[in-house]
PDB file with SEQRES, HELIX, SHEET and CRYST1 records, atoms N, CA, C and O in Angstrom:
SEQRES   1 A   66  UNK UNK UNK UNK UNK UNK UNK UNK UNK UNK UNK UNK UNK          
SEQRES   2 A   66  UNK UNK UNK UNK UNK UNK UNK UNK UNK UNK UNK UNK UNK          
SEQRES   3 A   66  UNK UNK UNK UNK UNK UNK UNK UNK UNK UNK UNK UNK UNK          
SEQRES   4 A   66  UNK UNK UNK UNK UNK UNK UNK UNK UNK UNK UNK UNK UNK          
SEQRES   5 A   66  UNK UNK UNK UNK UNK UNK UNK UNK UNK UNK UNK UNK UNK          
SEQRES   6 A   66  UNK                                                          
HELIX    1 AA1 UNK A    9  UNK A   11  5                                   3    
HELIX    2 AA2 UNK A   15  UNK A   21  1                                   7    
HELIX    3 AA3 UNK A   26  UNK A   36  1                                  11    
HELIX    4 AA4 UNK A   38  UNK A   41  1                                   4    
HELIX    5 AA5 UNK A   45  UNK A   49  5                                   5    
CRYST1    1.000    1.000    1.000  90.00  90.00  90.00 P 1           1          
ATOM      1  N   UNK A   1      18.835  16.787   1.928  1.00  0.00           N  
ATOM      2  CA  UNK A   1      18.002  15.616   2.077  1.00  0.00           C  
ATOM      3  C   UNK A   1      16.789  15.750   1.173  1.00  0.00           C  
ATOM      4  O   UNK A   1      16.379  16.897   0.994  1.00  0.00           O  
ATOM      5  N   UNK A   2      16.328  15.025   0.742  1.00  0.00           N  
ATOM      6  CA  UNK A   2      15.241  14.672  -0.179  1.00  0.00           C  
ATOM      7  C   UNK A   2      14.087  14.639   0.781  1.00  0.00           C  
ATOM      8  O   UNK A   2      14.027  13.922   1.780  1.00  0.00           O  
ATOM      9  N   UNK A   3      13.066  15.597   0.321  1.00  0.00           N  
ATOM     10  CA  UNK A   3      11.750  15.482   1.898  1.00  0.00           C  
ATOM     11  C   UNK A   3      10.734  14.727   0.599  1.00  0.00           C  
ATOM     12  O   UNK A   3      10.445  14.712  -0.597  1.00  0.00           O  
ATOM     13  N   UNK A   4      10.579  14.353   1.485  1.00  0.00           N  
ATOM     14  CA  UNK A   4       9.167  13.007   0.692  1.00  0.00           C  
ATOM     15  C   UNK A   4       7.984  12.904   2.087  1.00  0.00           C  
ATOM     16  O   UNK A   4       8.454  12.855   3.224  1.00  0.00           O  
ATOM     17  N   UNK A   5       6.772  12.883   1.926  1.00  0.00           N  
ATOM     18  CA  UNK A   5       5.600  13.017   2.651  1.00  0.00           C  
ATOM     19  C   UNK A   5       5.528  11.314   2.195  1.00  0.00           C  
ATOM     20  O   UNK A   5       5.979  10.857   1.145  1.00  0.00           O  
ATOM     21  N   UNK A   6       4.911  10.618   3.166  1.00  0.00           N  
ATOM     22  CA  UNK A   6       4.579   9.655   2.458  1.00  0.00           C  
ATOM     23  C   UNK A   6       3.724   8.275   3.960  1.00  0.00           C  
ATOM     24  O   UNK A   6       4.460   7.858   4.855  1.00  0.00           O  
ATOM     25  N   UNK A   7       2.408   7.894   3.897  1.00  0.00           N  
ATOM     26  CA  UNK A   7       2.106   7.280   4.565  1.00  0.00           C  
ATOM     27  C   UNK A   7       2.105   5.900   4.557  1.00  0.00           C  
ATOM     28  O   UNK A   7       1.826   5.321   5.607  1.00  0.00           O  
ATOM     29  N   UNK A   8       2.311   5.400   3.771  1.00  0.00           N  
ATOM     30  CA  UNK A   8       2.798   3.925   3.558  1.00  0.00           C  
ATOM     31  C   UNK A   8       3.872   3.077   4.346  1.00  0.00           C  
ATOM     32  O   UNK A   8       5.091   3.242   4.297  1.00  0.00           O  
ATOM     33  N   UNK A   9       3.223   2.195   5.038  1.00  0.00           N  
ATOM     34  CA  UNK A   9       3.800   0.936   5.815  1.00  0.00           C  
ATOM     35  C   UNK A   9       5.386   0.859   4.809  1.00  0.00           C  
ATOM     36  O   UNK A   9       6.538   1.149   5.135  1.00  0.00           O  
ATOM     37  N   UNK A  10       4.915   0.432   3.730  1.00  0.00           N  
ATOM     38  CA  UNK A  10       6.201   0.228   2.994  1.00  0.00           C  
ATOM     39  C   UNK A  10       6.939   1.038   2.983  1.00  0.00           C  
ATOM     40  O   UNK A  10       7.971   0.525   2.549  1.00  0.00           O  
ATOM     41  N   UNK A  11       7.150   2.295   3.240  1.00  0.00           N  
ATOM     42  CA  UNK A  11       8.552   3.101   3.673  1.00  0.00           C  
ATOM     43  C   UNK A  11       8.921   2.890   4.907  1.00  0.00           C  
ATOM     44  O   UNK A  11       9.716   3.773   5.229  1.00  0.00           O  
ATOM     45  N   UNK A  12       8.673   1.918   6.018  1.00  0.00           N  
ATOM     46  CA  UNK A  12       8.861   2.117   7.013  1.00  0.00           C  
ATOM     47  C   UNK A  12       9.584   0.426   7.210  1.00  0.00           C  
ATOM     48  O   UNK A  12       9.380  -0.332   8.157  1.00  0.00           O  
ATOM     49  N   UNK A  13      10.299   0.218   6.219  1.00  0.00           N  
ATOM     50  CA  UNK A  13      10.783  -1.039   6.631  1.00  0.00           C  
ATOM     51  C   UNK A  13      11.672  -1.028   6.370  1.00  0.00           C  
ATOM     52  O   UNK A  13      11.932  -0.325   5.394  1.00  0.00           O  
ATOM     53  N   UNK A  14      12.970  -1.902   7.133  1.00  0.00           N  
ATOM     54  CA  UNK A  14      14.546  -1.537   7.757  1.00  0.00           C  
ATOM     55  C   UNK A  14      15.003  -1.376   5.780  1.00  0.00           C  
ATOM     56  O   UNK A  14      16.047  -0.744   5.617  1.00  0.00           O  
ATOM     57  N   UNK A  15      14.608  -1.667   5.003  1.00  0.00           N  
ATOM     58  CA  UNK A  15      15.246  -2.465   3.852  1.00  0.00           C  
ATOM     59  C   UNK A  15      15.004  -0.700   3.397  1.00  0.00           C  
ATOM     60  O   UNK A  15      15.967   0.061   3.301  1.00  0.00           O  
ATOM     61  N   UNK A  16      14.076  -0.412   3.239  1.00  0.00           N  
ATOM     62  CA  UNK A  16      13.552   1.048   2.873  1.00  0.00           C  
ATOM     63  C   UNK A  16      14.189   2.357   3.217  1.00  0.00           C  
ATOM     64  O   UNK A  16      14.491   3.249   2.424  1.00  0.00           O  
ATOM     65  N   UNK A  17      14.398   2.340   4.922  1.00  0.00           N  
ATOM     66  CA  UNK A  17      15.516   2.861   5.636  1.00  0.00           C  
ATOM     67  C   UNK A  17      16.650   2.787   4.972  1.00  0.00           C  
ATOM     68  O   UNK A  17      17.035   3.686   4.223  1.00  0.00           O  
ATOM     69  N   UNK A  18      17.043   2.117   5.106  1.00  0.00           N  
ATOM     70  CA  UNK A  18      18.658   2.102   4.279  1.00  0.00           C  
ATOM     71  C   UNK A  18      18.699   2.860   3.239  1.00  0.00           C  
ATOM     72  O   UNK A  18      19.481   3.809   3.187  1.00  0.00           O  
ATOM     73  N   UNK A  19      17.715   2.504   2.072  1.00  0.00           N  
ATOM     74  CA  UNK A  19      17.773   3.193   1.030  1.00  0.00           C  
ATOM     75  C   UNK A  19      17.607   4.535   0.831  1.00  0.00           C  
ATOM     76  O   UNK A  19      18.111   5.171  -0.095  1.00  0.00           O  
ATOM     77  N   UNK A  20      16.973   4.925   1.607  1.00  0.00           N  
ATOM     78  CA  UNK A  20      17.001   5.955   2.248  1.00  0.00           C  
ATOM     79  C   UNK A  20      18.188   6.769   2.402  1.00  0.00           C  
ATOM     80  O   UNK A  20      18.706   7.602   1.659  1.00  0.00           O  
ATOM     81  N   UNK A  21      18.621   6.137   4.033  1.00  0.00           N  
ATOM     82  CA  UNK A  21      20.343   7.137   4.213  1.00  0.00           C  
ATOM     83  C   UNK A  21      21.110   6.608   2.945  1.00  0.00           C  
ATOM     84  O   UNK A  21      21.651   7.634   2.533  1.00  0.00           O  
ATOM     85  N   UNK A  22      21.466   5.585   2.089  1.00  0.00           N  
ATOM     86  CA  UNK A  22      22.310   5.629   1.381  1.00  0.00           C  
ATOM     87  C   UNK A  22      22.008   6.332   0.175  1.00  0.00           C  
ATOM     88  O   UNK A  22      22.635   6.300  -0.884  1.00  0.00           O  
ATOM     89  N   UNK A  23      20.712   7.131   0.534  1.00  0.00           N  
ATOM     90  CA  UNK A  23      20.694   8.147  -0.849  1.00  0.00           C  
ATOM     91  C   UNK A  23      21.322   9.400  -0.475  1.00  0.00           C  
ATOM     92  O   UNK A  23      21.899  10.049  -1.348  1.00  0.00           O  
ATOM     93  N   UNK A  24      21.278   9.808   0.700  1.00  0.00           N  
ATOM     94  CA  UNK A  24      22.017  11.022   1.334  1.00  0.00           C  
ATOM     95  C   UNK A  24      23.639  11.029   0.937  1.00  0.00           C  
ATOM     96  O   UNK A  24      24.377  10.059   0.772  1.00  0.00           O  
ATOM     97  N   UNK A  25      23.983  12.646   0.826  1.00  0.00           N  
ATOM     98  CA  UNK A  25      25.562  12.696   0.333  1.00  0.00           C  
ATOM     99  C   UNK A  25      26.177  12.210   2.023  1.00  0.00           C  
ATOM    100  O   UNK A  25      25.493  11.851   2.981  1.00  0.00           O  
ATOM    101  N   UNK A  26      27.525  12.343   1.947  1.00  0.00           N  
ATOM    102  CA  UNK A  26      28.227  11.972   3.445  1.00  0.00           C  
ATOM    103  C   UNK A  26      28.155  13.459   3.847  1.00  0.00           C  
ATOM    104  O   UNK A  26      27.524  13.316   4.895  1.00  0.00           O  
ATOM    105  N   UNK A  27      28.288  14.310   3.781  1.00  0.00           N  
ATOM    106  CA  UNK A  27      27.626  15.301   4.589  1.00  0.00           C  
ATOM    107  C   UNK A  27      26.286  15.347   4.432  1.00  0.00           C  
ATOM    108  O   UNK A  27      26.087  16.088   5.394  1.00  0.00           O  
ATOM    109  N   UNK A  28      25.045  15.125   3.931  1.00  0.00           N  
ATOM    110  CA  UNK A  28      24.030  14.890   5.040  1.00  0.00           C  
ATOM    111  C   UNK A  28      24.189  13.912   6.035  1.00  0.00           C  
ATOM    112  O   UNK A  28      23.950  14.212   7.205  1.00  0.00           O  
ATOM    113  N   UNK A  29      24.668  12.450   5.640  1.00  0.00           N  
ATOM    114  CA  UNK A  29      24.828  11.498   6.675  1.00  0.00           C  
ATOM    115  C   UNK A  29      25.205  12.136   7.880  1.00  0.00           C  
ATOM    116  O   UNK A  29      24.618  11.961   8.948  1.00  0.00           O  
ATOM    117  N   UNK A  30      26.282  12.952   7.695  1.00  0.00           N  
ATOM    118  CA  UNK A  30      27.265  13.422   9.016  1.00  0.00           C  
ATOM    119  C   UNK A  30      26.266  14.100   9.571  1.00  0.00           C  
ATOM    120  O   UNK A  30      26.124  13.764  10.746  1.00  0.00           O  
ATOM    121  N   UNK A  31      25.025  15.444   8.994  1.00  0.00           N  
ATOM    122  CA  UNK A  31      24.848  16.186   9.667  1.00  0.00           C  
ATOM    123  C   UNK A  31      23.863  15.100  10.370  1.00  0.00           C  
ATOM    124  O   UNK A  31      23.742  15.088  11.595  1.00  0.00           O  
ATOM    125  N   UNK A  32      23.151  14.171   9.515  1.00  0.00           N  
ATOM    126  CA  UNK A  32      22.137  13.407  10.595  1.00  0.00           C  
ATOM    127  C   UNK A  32      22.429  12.874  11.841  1.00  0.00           C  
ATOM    128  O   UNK A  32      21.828  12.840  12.915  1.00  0.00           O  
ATOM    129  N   UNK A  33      23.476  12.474  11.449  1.00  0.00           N  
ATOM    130  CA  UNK A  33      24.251  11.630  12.880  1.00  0.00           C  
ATOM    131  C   UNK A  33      24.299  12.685  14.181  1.00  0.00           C  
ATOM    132  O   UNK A  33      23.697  12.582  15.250  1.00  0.00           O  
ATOM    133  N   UNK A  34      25.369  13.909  13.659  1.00  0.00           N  
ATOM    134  CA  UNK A  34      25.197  14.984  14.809  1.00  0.00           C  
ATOM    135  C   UNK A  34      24.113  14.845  14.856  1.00  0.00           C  
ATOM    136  O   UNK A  34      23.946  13.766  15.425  1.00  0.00           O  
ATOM    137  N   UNK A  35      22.635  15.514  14.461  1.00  0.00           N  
ATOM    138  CA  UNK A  35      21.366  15.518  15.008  1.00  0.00           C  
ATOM    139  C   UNK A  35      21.212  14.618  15.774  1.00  0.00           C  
ATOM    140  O   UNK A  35      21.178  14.811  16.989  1.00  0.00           O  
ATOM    141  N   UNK A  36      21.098  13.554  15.280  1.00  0.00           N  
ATOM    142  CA  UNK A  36      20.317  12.777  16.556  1.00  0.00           C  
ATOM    143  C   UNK A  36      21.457  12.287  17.836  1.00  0.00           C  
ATOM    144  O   UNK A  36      21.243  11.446  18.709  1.00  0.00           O  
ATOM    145  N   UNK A  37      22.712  13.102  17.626  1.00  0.00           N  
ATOM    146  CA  UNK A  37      23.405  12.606  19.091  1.00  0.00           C  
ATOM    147  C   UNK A  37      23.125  13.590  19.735  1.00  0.00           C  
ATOM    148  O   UNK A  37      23.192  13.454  20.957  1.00  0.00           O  
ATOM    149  N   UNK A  38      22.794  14.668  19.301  1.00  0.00           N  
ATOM    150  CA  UNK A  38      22.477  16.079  20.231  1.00  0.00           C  
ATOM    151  C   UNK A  38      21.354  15.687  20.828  1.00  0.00           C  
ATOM    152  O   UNK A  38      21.302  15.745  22.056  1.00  0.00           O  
ATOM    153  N   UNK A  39      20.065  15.140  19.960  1.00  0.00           N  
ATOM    154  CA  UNK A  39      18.720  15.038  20.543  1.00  0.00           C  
ATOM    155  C   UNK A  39      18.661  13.592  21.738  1.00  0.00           C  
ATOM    156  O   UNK A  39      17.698  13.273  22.435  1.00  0.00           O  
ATOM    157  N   UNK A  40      20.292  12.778  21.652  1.00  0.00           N  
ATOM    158  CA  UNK A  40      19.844  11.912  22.326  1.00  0.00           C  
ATOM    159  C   UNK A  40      20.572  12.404  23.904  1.00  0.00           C  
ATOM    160  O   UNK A  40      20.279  11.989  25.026  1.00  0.00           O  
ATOM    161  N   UNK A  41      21.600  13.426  23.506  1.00  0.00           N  
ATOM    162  CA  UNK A  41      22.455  14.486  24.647  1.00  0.00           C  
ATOM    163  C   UNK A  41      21.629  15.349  25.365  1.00  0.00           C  
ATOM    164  O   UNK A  41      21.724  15.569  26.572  1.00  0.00           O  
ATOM    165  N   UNK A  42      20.754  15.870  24.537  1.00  0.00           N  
ATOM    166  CA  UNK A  42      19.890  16.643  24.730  1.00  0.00           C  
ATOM    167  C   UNK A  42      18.369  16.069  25.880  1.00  0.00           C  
ATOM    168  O   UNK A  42      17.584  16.567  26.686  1.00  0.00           O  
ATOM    169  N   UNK A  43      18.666  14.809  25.288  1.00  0.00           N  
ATOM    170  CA  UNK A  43      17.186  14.162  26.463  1.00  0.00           C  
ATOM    171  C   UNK A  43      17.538  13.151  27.841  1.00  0.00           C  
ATOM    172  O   UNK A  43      16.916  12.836  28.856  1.00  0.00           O  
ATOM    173  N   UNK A  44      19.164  12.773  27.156  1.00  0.00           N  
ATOM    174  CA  UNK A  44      19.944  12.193  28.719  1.00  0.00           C  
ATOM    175  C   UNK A  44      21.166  12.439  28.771  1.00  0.00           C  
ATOM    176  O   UNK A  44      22.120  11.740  28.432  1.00  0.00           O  
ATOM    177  N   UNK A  45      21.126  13.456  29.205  1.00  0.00           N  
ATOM    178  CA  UNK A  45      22.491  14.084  29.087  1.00  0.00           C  
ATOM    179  C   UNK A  45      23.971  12.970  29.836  1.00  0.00           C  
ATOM    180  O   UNK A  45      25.140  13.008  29.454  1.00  0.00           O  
ATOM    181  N   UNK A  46      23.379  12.058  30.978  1.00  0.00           N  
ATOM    182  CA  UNK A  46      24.008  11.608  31.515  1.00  0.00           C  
ATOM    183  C   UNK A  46      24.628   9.861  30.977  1.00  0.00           C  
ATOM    184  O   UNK A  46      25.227   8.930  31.517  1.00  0.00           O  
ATOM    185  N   UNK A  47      24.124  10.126  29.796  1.00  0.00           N  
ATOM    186  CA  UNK A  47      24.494   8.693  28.956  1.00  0.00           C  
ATOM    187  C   UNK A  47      25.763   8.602  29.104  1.00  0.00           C  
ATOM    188  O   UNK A  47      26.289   7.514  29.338  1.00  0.00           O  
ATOM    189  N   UNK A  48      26.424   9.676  28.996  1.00  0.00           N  
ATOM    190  CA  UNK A  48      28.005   9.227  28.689  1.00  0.00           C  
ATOM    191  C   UNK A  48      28.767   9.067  29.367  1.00  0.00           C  
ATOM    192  O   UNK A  48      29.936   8.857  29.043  1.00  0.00           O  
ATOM    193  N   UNK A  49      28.148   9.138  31.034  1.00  0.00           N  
ATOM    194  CA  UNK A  49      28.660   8.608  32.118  1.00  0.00           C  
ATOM    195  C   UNK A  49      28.256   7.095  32.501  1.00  0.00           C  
ATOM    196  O   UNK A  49      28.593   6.591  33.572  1.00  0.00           O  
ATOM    197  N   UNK A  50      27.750   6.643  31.845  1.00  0.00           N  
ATOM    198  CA  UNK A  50      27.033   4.996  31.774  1.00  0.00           C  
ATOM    199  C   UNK A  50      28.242   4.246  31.069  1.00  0.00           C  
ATOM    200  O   UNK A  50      28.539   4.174  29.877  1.00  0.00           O  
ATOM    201  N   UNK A  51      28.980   3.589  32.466  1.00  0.00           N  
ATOM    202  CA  UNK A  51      30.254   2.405  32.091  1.00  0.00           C  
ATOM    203  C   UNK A  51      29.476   1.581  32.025  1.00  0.00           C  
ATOM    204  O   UNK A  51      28.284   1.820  32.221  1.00  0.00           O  
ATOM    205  N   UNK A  52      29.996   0.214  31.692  1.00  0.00           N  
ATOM    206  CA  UNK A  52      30.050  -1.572  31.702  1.00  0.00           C  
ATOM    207  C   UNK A  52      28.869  -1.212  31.535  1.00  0.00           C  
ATOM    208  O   UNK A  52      28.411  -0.876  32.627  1.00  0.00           O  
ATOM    209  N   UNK A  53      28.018  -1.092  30.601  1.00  0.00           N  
ATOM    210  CA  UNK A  53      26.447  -1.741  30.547  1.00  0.00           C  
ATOM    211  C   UNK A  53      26.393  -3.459  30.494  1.00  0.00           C  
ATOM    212  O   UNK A  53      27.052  -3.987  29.598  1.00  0.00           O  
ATOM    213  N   UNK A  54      25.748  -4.200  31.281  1.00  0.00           N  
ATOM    214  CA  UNK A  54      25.635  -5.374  31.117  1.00  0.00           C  
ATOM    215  C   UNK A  54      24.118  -5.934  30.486  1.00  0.00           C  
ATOM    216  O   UNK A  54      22.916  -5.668  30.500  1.00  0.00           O  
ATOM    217  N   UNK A  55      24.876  -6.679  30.061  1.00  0.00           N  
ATOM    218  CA  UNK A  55      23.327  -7.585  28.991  1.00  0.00           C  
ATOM    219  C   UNK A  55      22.564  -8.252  29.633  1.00  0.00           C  
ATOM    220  O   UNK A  55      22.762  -8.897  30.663  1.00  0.00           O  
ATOM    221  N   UNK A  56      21.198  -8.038  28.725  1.00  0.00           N  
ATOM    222  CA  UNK A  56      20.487  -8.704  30.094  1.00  0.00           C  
ATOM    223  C   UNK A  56      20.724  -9.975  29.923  1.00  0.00           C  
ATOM    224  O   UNK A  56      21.234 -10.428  28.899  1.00  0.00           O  
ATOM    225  N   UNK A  57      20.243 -10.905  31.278  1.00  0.00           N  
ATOM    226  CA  UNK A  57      19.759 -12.137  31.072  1.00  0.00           C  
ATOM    227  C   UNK A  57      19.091 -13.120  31.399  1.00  0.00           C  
ATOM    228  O   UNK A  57      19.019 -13.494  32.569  1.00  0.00           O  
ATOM    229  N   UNK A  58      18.511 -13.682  30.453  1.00  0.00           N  
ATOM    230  CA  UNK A  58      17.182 -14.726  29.894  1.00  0.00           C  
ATOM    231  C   UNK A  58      16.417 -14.265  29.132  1.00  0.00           C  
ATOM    232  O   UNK A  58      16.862 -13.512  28.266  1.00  0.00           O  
ATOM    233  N   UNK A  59      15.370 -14.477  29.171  1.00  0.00           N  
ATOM    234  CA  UNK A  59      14.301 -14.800  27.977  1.00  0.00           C  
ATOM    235  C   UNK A  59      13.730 -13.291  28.014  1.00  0.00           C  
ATOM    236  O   UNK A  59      13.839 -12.596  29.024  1.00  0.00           O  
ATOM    237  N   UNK A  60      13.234 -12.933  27.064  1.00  0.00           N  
ATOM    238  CA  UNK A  60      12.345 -11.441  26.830  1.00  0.00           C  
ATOM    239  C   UNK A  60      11.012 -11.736  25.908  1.00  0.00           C  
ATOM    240  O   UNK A  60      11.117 -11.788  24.682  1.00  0.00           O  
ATOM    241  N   UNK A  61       9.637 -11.942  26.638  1.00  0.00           N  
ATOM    242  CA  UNK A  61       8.646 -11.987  25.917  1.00  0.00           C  
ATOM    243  C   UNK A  61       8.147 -11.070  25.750  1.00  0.00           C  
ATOM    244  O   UNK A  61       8.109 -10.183  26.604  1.00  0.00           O  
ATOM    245  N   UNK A  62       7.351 -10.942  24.071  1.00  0.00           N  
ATOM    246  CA  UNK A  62       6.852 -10.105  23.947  1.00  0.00           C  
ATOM    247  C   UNK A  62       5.112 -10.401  23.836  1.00  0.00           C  
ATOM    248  O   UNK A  62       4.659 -11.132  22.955  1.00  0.00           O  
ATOM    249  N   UNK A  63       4.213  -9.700  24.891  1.00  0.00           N  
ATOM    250  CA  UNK A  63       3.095  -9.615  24.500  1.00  0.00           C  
ATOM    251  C   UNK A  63       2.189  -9.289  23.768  1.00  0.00           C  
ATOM    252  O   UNK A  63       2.506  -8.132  23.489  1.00  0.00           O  
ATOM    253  N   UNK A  64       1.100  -9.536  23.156  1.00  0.00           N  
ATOM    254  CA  UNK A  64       0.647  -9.072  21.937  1.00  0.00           C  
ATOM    255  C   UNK A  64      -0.802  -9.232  22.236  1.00  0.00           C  
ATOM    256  O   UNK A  64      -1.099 -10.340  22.682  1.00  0.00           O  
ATOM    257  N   UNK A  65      -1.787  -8.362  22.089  1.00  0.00           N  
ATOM    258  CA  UNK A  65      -3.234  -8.623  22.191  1.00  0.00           C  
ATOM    259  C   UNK A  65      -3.999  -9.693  20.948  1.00  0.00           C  
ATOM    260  O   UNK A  65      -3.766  -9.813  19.745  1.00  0.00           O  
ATOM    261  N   UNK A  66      -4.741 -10.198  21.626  1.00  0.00           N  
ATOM    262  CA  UNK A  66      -5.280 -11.484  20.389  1.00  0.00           C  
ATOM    263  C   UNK A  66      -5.969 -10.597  19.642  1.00  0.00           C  
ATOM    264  O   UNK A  66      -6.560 -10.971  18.629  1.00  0.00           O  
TER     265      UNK A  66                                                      
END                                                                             
């Protein structure tokens, strides 16, 4: 993986992301993927016993301070 430091808003947008993983070979992709299923195994282990998730429904507001 390519390590880049970088504080800019503009790396942090979905379009940027992408460009991002699609700079990675398919084995980094792969190893990223394992990573973050371990870290998400790792913090609920019990996800993968979670059948039928149902969607929510109605409206979802989001609040925002003036």
């Amino acid at each position: 993986m390519k390590s880049k430091i970088s504080h800019s808003f503009q790396d942090e947008t979905q379009k940027a992301k992408a460009l991002w993983f699609q700079s990675l070979t398919l084995e980094e992709r792969m190893d990223y993927f394992v990573w973050i299923t371990d870290l998400i195994l790792q913090n609920n282990p019990e996800i993968l016993e979670v059948k039928n998730a149902q969607q929510t429904t109605g409206s979802i507001q989001i609040l925002s301070k003036a």
